[in-house]
N, C-alpha and C positions, 0 to 999 in steps of 0.2 A: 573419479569415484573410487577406486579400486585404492588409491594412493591414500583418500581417506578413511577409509578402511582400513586398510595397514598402518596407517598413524593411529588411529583410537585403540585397535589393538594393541600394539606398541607401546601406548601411553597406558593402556590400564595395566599392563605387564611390570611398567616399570614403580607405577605407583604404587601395585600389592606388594612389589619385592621389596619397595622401601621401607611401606608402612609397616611389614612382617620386621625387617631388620630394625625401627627403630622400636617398635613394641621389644622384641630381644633384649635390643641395648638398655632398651630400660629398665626392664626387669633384671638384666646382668649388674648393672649402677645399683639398683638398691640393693639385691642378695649384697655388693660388696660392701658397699657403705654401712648395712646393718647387722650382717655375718661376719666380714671380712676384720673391719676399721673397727667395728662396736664403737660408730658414732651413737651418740645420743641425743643432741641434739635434733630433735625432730624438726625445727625450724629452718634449720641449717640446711639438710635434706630438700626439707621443701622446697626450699628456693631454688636449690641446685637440679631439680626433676621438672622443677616449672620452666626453668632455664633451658634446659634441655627440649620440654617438649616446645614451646615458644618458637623455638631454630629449627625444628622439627615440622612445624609445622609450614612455616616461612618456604623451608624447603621442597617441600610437596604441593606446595600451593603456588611456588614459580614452577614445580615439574610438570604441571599440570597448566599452568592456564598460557605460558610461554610458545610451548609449541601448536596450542589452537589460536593462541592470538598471531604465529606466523603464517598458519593455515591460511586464516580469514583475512588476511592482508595480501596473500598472496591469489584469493578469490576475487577481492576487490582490483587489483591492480590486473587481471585476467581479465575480468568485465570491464572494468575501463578501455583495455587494448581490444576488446570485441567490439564496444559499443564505437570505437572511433574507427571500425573498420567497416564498421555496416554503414557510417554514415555517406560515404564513396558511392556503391552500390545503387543505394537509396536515390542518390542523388541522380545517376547517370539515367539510374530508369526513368524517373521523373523529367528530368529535361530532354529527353529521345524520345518518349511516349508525348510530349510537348509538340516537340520538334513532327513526330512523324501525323500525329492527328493533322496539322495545315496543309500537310499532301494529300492529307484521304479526302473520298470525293461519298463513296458508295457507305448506304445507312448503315448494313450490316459489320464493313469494317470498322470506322467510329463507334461501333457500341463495342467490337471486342478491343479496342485502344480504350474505350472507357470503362471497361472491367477491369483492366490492369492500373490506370490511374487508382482504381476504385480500391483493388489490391495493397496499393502502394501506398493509399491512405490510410491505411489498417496498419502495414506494415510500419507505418513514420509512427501512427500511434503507440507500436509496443516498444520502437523505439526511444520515445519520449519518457513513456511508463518506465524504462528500465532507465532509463539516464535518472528520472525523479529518484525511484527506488537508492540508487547509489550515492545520490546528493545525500539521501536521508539517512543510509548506515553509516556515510562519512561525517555526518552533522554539517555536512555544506549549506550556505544559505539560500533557501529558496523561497524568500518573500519577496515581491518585484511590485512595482507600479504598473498597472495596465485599468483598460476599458474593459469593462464587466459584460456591456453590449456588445462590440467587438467579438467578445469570447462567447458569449449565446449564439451570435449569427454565425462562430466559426462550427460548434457544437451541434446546433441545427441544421447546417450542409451539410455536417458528416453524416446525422443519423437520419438525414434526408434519405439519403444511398442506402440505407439499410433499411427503412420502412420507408418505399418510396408512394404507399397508399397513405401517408398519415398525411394530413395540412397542417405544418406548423403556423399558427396563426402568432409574428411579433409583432409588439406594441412595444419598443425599447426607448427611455429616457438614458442619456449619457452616463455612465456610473464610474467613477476613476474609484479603484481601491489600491491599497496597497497591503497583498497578501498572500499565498500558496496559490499560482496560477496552475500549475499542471492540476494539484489537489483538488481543485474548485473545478476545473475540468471534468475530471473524476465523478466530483457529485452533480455536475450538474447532467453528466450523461446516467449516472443513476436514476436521479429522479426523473428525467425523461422516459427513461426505460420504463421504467414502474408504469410511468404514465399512459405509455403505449401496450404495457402487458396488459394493466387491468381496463383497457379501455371499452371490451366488450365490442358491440357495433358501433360505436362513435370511432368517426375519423380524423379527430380533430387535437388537437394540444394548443392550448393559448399559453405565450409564454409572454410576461409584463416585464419591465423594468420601471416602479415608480419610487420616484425620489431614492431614498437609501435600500429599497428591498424589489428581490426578484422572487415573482409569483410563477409558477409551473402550473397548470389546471389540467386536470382530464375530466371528461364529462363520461366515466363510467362505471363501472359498478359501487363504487365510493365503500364506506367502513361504519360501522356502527362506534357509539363511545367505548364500548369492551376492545376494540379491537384497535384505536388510534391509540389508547394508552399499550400496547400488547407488540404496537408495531417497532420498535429500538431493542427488544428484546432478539437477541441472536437467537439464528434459525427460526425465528417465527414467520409463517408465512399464513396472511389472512385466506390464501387459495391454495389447498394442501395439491391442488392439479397443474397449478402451474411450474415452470422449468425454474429451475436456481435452488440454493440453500438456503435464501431469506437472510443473509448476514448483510448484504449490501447497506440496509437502513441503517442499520448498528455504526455501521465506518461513517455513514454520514452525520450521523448524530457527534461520533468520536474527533472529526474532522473540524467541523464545527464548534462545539468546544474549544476547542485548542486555538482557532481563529477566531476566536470573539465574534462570532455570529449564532445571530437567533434565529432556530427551526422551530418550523408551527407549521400544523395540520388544522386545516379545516376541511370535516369529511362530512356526506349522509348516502346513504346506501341508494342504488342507482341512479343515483345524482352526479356522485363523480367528488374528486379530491384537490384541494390547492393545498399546492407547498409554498410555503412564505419562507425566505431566505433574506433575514435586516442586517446589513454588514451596517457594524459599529465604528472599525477604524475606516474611516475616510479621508 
């Protein structure tokens, strides 16, 4: 932190003192050319001050974007060495927390071995998150073939452990796509969320896979027409009480896009909300 710091300082230091000396130089070039030479040609001039600042500018524009574009390379190449270190870790605890659960006999120790798996599945999650993250400043490809159902039931386990009062109710058809798996991970624990926030007293989430589209339902407090058009708007939040910034719908709308899939709301007010997700590349 402190080293970026001192580089932006450094760098504005060095670009006011350039930009000061080539404004100088420039004004020094014409007093000569039109006190000095008593050129007249004014065309002449021109060309030679356009000339001038053109290289001028070249130059302040590699002073400038040179040492941030080593910075960030050197950020990336940091996070890659982090992320291939945590993946050890990760690993050891998972297969030792494996390994020591088929010893344990007594309820109470098995629940605290299953706090720490439960730990460590959060954990492998932000480490996915941050591998995706670096695929995507690197422009690495992250479109892959996988089962859509596969990826619900994995989605659903997780946030099983986390709203262990909710019934995930599946109904899954086979889905093969080919497209942003972590991404679609992403939204699909969005939309779940959502569904479990605004659920009110219902305990329940149906989540479908039929033919090309996956359906997410809550049977809770649902939306009026004002507020399903109001909902892709950043920071909107139809419950000003509830926790988050309300950007989350925003990314999945933006997500979506991008992946050639159709998002639709079907809402009415304490009825409850289905999200329809129709993947087009198949």
């Amino acid at each position: 932190m402190v080293l970026g710091i001192s580089l932006f300082r450094n760098l504005r230091i060095n670009i006011f003192i350039y930009y000061f000396l080539t404004v100088v130089t420039f004004l020094v070039i014409s007093y000569y050319f039109l006190n000095v030479l008593k050129v007249e040609n004014i065309y002449l001039l021109a060309i030679i001050l356009v000339c001038f600042v053109i290289l001028s500018g070249i130059f302040i524009s590699k002073l400038a974007i040179d040492p941030l574009s080593e910075y960030v390379k050197n950020l990336q190449n940091l996070s890659k060495e982090t992320l291939h270190e945590l993946n050890l870790p990760i690993s050891t605890i998972v297969t030792n927390s494996q390994m020591l659960k088929k010893s344990l006999e007594d309820e109470k120790s098995l629940k605290r071995v299953g706090r720490i798996e439960s730990a460590c599945d959060m954990l492998k999650q932000r480490y996915d998150e941050l591998d995706y993250l670096i695929k995507m400043q690197t422009k690495q490809e992250i479109q892959e073939s996988f089962s859509v159902d596969i990826l619900v039931e994995e989605r659903a386990a997780f946030l099983g452990k986390i709203y262990p009062y909710i019934n995930f109710n599946l109904e899954l058809d086979k889905l093969e796509v080919y497209s942003d798996k972590t991404g679609l991970s992403k939204v699909i624990d969005n939309l779940i969320d959502n569904g479990v926030k605004y659920s009110k007293d219902s305990k329940i989430i149906d989540i479908k896979i039929v033919k090309n589209s996956l359906f997410i339902q809550d049977f809770g407090v649902g939306m009026d027409e004002v507020e399903v058009l109001r909902i892709f708007d950043q920071f909107y939040q139809s419950n000003n009480s509830m926790q988050g910034f309300g950007i989350g719908l925003s990314m999945v709308k933006r997500f979506c896009d991008a992946n050639n899939i159709t998002l639709s709301f079907d809402s009415s007010v304490d009825t409850g909300t289905i999200v329809e997700l129709k993947f087009k590349n198949i």
